[in-house]
Phi, psi and omega in degrees: 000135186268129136303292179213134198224151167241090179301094175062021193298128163211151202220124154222136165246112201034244195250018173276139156238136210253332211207137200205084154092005187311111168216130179206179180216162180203095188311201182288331179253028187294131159270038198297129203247130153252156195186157182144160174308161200274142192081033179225011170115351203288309181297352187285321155342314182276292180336295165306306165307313168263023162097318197308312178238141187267125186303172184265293181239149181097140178286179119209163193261121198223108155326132193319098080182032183250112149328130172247094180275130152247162169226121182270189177281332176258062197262309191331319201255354176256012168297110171334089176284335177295342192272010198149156179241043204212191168256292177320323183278354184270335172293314202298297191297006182296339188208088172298309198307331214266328177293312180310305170322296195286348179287342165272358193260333189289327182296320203287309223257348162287309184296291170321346171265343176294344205082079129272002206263132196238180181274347164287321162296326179281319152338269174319357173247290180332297205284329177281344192275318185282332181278318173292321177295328175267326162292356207085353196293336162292359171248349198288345198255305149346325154309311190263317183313334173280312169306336158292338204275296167342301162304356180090009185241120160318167189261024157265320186279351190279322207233004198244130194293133188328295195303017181230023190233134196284165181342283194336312183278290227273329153323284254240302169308304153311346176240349139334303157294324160304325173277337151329296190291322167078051158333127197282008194190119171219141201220113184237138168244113176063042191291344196287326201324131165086340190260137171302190165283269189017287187289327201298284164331351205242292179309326162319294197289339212280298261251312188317262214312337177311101202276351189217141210318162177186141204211113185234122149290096162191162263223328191289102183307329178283340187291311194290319213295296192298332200242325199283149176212006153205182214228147168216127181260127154275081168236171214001060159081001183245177176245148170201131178246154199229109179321130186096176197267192156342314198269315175292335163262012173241353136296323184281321161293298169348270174331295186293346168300307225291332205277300219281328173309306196289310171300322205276278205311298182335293152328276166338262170307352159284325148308309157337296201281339186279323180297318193270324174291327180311322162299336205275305163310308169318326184302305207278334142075018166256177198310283206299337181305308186296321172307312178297305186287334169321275147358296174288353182266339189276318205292313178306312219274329165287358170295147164253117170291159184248153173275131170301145191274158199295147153287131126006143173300125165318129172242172198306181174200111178269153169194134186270153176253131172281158174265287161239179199283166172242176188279173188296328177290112149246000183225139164211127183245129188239140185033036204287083137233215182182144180204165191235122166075229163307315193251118171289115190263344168186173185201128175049069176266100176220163175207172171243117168262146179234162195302132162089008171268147180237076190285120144269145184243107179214156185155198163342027230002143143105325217244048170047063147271337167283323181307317174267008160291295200291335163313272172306319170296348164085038184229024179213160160229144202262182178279274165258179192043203173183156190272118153251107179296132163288203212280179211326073171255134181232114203277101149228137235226120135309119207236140176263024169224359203020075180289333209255041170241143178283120135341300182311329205285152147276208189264009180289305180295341226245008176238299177310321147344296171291327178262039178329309204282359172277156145324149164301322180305312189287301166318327166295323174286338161293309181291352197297325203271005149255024174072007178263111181204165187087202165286338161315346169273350177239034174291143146303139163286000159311342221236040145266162204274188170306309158302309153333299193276332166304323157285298182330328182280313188276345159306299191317303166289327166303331169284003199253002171053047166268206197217339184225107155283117181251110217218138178252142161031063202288325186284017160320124152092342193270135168290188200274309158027265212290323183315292164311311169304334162279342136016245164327291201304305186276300145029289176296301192319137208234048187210226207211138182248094150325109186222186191214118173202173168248354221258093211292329175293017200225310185276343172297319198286343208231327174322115137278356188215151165217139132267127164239140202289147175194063182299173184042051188237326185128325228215068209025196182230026170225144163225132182243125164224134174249132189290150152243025182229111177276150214073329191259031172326270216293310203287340172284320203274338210237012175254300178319356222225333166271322192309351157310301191301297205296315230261336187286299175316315203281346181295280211312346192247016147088016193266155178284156183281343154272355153257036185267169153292159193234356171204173177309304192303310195266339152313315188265355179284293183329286163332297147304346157288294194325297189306334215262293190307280190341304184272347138326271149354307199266338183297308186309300220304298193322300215285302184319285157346282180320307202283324169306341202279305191316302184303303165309312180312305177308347194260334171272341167288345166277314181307304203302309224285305188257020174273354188287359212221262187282292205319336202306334203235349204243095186300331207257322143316331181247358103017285176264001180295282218319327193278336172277323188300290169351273155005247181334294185279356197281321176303302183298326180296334170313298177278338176307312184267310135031279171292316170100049173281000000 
């Protein structure tokens, strides 16, 4: 059944056109992934579906009563503050209806504890308590305490006043409340943005198990791979959709430029080759000759030409320059820890980053990985321990907040500043290779978007010719393009890389290390793992990291250590061996369960057959039939649930 379909949507703002004919449909259990450069249209795209702008053409279509929830990118910033000063109390107002209910169901229970209750009042409460109880109001406020909890917020933050939760939380809080409600159309921009893996993981299964439609705009590829099962490519404004997730829909466009290039080129030379014979005849200039070419011209004229295919949106394009080499030690942190006040974030933390290593910093909200950047960059100071940089190491550091751009500045200014001894040519030519061109350079960096200002910042770096890169969330705000190119770019880099990310498909391609930050956990607070498979970062370290686990449990139940697993591949075999056995077991158990059922059914059809019959007259027989009948169902109601009649 189609939920929602977009029929022919075309859009212009003056004389841009943002949206040119845009159409699809989408049943009930649909997952749809939208993509494309950052600017191409996709929230307006949400915009349109939920009425705030009306298309110049074309419809769209929402089936008769299915609810719609959105989270826009600035969901962070609509929270209702009259509804509450908490997180728990902004879940609450998430469902007025349910809050009404239950404030009459409080009035009915005041007149009844005054002595009004007569049997008309007891009637009117009995009807209103059963209408609430069939909407959720007895699950609803256990609900949003769970969907927070799910979400990353502890039951001190939960009860914790709004002005004191950060971008991350009030992000998290908004799509908390959209998911709480569990909408018949849910429509998220950019949801992964602020969230750790940890809530990522977790929000990947709710929105798989999500029984109902879904339209996610986002940039994170690992996200799309898991959770999408069709895909919409936005470019120059037209739309096309494709069965699968991300990675099945960037082969499949891949294959179809190829298909289309090849027919194009193809074309191209049979036009060609029809064109020179026509010359050859005219040339030759007799009757049938002039006849002949004619013919070919009516045939050429009558071609359905194919339009060449558009090259791909351009994406930035980078290359760090090293400046000099540095010694093989370039980082070395001994007994490191830090704490702010009372709270503590980690303690007695140390690695060696060695030259040409690409170490990820990964784990939790909250649990000082930006925090342990600024420690090394030397913009903190720690509590205990200490950093020591090797030789001629020269640091340049990526801020996930781009703190270190001027507001005032443009962006013309806001790089020539830094680069003084460069020309207006090359800086112009450097912001070019970031999509800043034109009149975009001489734009503020106030009126820029997240993305916008996330090149910019890495135009600042790529000039700045260092040897050890230190990058906070550097794939923030970057569309998937741009993702790559940064990549690529760092891939090529002939230095040593530091990152802080979230971001799992950017750690496959490029980790040789991942470290995770895990205070409290019991066991220290650094997990140091070195990949041995390239490409494969994130996907090595999280096989290591449950087979860690596991080996941990099996230790705890007090198993020999030779029987423990010793690598992923034998954990998840074990694991499945187990699982195998288990459901064996419980399948022989169900089937044993059957045939006893079977047998008591016959046996209680005799007992009826013969208290109705011989027994009928012999009261001390039948006595003991009744007392075995007694028996026999009370088992079978047993096994009946048991079983799941």
């Amino acid at each position: 059944m189609t939920v929602i379909g977009v029929s022919d949507i075309s859009l212009s703002f003056g004389t841009r056109l943002i949206l040119d004919r845009v159409s699809f449909s989408l049943a009930e259990n649909d997952k749809l992934g939208i993509i494309g450069v950052n600017g191409c249209g996709k929230s307006t795209l949400f915009k349109i579906i939920t009425g705030e702008l009306e298309p110049d053409e074309g419809q769209v279509f929402i089936s008769n009563e299915k609810t719609v929830g959105i989270l826009t990118q600035d969901g962070a910033f609509q929270i209702d503050e009259a509804a509450g000063d908490s997180a728990l109390e902004q879940m609450y107002a998430a469902f007025p209806e349910l809050l009404e209910m239950e404030a009459h169901l409080s009035a009915l229970e005041a007149k009844m504890a005054a002595g009004e209750a007569d049997a008309a009042l007891t009637h009117t409460y009995e009807e209103a308590y059963r209408a609430f109880d069939r909407a959720g109001g007895t699950q609803f406020r256990s609900r949003c305490a769970s969907t927070l909890l799910k979400m990353g917020f502890d039951e001190e933050s939960m009860h914790r006043s709004l002005d004191t939760l950060s971008g991350g939380q009030r992000t998290r809080l908004a799509l908390a409340r959209q998911l709480a409600r569990e909408p018949d159309v849910l429509l998220l921009d950019e949801p992964t943005n602020h969230l750790d893996i940890e809530t990522l993981t977790w929000l990947e299964s709710f929105l798989c198990q999500y029984k109902k439609c879904v339209l996610v705009i986002s940039h994170d590829r690992y996200f799309l791979d898991r959770v999408t099962n069709k895909t919409l490519v936005l470019e120059y404004a037209r739309a096309t959709l494709y069965n699968g997730g991300y990675s099945a829909c960037a082969e499949q466009r891949r294959v179809d430029r190829e298909i289309a290039e090849k027919h194009y080129r193809n074309q191209q030379k049979e036009i060609a080759r029809q064109e020179a014979y026509i010359a050859q005849q005219r040339a030759w200039n007799r009757e049938r000759n002039i006849i002949a070419a004619e013919s070919r011209l009516k045939m050429l004229a009558k071609m359905e030409k194919l339009e060449k295919p558009r090259e791909a949106p351009k994406a930035i394009r980078m290359s760090f320059q090293e400046s000099i080499s540095s010694g093989n030690e370039v980082l070395h942190v001994r007994g490191l820890s830090m704490a702010f006040g009372p709270k503590k974030l980690f303690s007695d933390i140390g690695f060696l980053l060695k030259k040409n290593e690409r170490m990820f910093i990964t784990g939790p909200n909250g649990c000082g990985k930006s925090t342990l950047l600024k420690l090394i960059l030397g913009r903190l100071q720690p509590t205990a321990g200490r950093i020591e940089a090797g030789y001629n190491v020269e640091v340049g550091y990526y801020d996930q907040e781009n703190q270190n751009l001027t507001p005032e500045n443009t962006v013309l200014d806001e790089l020539w500043n830094a680069y003084p001894e460069l020309t207006e040519t090359e800086v112009r030519g450097t912001l070019a290779l970031f999509r800043f061109v034109g009149e975009d350079v001489f734009r503020t960096v106030s009126v820029l978007s997240g993305g916008e200002r996330a090149r910019l910042t890495l135009a600042k770096l790529i000039l700045s010719r260092m040897n050890l890169l230190v990058l906070d969330e550097p794939t923030n705000h970057l569309d998937i393009d741009s993702r790559e190119a940064l990549e690529t770019a760092l891939d090529a880099f002939d230095g040593t890389v530091l990152a802080v990310s979230h971001d799992r498909y950017f750690m496959d391609k490029l980790a040789t290390r991942v470290v995770a930050l895990c205070p409290n956990t019991g066991d220290g607070d650094l997990l140091d793992y070195q990949i041995t498979r390239k490409g494969r970062g994130y996907s090595e370290f999280l096989e290591f990291k449950k087979a860690r686990e596991m080996r941990a449990e099996v230790a705890g139940r007090g198993e020999k250590s030779a029987d423990l697993p010793m690598s992923a591949g034998k954990a998840d075999y074990l694991q499945r061996k187990q699982n195998a056995a288990e459901a064996r077991k419980e399948k022989a158990r169900l089937e044993r369960l059957k045939k006893e059922a079977a047998a008591l059914e016959t046996e209680l059809a005799e007992i009826e057959a013969e208290l109705f019959g011989s027994a009928a007259s012999d009261y001390t027989r039948a006595a003991a039939l009744d007392a075995r009948k007694t028996e026999a169902e009370e088992r079978l109601l047993e096994i009946y649930e048991e079983i799941g009649v």
